[in-house]
C-alpha positions as CSV (number, residue, x, y, z in Angstrom):
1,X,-127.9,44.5,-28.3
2,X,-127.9,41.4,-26.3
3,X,-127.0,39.2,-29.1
4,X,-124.3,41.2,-30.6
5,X,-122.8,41.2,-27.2
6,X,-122.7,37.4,-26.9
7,X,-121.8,36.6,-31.3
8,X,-118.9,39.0,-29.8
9,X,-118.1,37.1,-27.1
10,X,-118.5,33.9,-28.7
11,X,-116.1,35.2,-31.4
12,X,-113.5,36.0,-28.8
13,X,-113.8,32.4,-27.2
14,X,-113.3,31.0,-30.6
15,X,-110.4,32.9,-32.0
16,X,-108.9,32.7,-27.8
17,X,-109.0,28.8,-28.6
18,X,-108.2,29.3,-32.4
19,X,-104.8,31.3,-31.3
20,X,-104.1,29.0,-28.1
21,X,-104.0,26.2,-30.3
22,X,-102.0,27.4,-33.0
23,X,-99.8,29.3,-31.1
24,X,-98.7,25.6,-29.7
25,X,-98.4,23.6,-33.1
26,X,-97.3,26.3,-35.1
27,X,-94.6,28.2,-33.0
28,X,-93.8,25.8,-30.0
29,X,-94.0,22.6,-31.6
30,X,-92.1,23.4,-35.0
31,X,-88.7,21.5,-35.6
32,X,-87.9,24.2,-38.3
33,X,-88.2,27.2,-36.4
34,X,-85.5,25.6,-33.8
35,X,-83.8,24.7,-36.7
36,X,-83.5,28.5,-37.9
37,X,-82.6,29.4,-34.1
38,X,-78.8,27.9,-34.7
39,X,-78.7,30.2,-37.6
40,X,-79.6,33.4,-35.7
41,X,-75.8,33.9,-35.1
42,X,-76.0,36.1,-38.5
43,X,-78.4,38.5,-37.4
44,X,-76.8,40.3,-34.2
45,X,-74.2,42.6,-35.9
46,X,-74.7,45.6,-36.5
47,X,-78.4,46.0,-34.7
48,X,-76.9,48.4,-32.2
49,X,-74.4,51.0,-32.8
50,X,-70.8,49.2,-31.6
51,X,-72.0,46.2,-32.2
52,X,-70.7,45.1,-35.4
53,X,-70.3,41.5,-37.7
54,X,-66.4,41.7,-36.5
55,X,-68.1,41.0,-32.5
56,X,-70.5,38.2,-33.4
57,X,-67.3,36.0,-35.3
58,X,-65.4,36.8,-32.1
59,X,-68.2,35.3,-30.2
60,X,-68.5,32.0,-33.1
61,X,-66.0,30.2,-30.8
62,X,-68.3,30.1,-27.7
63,X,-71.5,29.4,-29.5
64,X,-69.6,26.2,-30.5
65,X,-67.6,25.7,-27.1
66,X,-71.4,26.5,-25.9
67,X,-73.0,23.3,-27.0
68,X,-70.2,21.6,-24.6
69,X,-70.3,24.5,-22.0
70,X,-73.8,25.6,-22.5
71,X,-75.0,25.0,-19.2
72,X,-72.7,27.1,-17.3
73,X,-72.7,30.1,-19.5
74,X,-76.5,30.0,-19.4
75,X,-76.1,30.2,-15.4
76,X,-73.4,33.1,-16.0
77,X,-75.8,34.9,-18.3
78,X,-78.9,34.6,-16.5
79,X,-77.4,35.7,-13.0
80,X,-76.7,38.8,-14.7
81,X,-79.9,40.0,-16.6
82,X,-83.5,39.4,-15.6
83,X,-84.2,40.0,-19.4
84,X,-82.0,36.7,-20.1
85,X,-83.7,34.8,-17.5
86,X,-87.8,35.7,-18.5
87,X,-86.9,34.5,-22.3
88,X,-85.1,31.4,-21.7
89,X,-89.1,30.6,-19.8
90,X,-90.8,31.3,-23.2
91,X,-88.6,33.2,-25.8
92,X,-92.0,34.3,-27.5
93,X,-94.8,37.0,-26.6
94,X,-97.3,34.9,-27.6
95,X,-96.2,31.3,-26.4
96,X,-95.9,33.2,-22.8
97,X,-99.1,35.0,-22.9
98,X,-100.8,31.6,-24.3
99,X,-99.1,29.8,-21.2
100,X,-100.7,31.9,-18.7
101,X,-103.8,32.0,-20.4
102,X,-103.9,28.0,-20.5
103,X,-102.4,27.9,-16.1
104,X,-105.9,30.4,-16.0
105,X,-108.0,27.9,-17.8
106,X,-106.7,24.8,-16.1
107,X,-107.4,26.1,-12.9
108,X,-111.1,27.6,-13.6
109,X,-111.6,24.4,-15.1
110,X,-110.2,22.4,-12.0
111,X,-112.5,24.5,-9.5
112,X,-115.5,24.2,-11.4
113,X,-115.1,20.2,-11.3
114,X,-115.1,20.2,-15.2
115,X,-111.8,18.0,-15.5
116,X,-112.2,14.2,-15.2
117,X,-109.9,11.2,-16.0
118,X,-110.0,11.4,-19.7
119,X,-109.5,15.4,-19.8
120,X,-107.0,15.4,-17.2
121,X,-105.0,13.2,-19.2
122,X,-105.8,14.7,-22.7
123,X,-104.8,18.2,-21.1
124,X,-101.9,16.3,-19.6
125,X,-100.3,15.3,-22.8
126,X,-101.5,18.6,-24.5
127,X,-99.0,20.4,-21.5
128,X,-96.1,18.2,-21.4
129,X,-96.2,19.1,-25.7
130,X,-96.2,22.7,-25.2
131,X,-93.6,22.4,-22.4
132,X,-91.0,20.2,-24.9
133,X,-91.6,22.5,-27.7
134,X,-90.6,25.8,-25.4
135,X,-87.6,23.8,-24.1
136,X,-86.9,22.6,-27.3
137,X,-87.4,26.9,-28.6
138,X,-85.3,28.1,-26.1
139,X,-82.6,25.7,-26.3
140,X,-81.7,26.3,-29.7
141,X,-82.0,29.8,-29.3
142,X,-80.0,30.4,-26.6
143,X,-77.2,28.4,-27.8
144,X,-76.4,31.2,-30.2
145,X,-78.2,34.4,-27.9
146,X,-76.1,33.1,-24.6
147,X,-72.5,33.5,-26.1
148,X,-73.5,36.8,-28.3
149,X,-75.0,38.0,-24.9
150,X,-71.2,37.4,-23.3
151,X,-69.9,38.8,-26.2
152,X,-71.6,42.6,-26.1
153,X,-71.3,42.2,-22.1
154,X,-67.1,41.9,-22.1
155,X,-67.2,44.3,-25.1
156,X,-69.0,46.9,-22.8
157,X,-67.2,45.6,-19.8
158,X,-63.6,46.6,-21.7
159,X,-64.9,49.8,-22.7
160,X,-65.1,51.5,-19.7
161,X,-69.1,50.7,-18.8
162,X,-70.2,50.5,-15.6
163,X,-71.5,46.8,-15.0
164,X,-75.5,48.1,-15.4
165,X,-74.4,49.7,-18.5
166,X,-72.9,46.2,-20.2
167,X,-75.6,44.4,-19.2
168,X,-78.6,47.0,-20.6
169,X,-76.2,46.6,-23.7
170,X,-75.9,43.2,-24.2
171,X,-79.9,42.5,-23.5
172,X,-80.7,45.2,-26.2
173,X,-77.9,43.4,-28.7
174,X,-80.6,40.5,-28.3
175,X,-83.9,42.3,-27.6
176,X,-83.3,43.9,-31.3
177,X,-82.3,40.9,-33.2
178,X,-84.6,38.5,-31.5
179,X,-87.5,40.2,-30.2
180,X,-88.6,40.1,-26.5
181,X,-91.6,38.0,-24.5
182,X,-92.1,41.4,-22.9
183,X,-95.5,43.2,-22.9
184,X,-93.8,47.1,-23.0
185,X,-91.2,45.4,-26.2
186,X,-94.1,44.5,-28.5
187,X,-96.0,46.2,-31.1
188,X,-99.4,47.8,-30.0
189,X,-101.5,45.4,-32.7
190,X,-100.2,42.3,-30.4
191,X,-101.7,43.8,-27.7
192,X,-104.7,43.9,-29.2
193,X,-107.8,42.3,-29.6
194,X,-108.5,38.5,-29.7
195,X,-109.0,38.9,-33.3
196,X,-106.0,41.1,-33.8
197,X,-103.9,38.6,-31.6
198,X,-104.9,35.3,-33.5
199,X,-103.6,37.3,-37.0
200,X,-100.6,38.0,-35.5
């Protein structure tokens, strides 16, 4: 019994490593996946009802002016919706639970004693990676997500919604089309186990 408990935990280590590691390269670090994020303007219409193709070519002119403007429409956004604000840290369910898992590691590892000069810097560059590869992630994604977001907001705004109302409408314009970083938003099989998590 005692061995199957620890070929189990030894299995979890390695696919916890396995996943941490390809969740970085893969995802994070992928030029082609930010690449596809400028083209996500095609996917928002029609994913919620009153939402429509017609909105997101109204909004084509901001995700343009965007690039030049991007920074204060990213503060506009993100002082309205929470939701906004926790994706532009890690637009990815994985990437962020693989960032917390990595803060955990670095600090056990720290209070243990177990980092020198040569893993300090290896796990250094390793973090500095992972942290250009989000950026780079969430850059590209919002510059199409942020004036979309603006979009459904005013849309709501014009029709008579209460401010709550827009904004709960604009983040589930984007939740829908891009997914969420948010434990309650994803499937049950990425909450699973180690194993389950490095297939997915």
């Amino acid at each position: 019994l005692q061995d199957s408990v620890m070929a189990e935990r030894s299995l979890t280590q390695a696919a916890n490593w396995i996943r941490r590691k390809t969740v970085n390269a893969i995802i994070a670090c992928n030029l082609k996946i930010s690449l596809q994020n400028l083209g996500n303007v095609f996917l928002f219409g029609n994913t919620v009802e009153g939402f429509t193709q017609a909105d997101v070519m109204a909004a084509l002119p901001n995700v343009f002016s965007g690039l030049k403007n991007h920074k204060a429409m990213r503060q506009e956004v993100f002082a309205k919706s929470i939701f906004m604000r926790e994706r532009a840290k890690a637009p990815d369910f994985a990437m962020k639970e693989v960032a917390e898992e990595n803060a955990i590691l670095k600090a056990n590892k720290r209070a243990k004693g177990a980092v020198n000069q040569v893993t300090e810097k290896l796990t250094w560059a390793e973090e500095n990676a992972q942290i250009f590869g989000v950026k780079m992630l969430e850059v590209t994604d919002n510059i199409t997500a942020v004036p979309v977001w603006l979009q459904a907001y005013n849309k709501k705004l014009q029709a008579g919604a209460s401010e709550q109302e827009a904004i709960d409408f604009a983040d589930t314009v984007i939740r829908r089309t891009l997914g969420s970083n948010r434990l309650q938003d994803v499937s049950s099989i990425q909450r699973g186990s180690s194993m389950y998590k490095l297939f997915t």
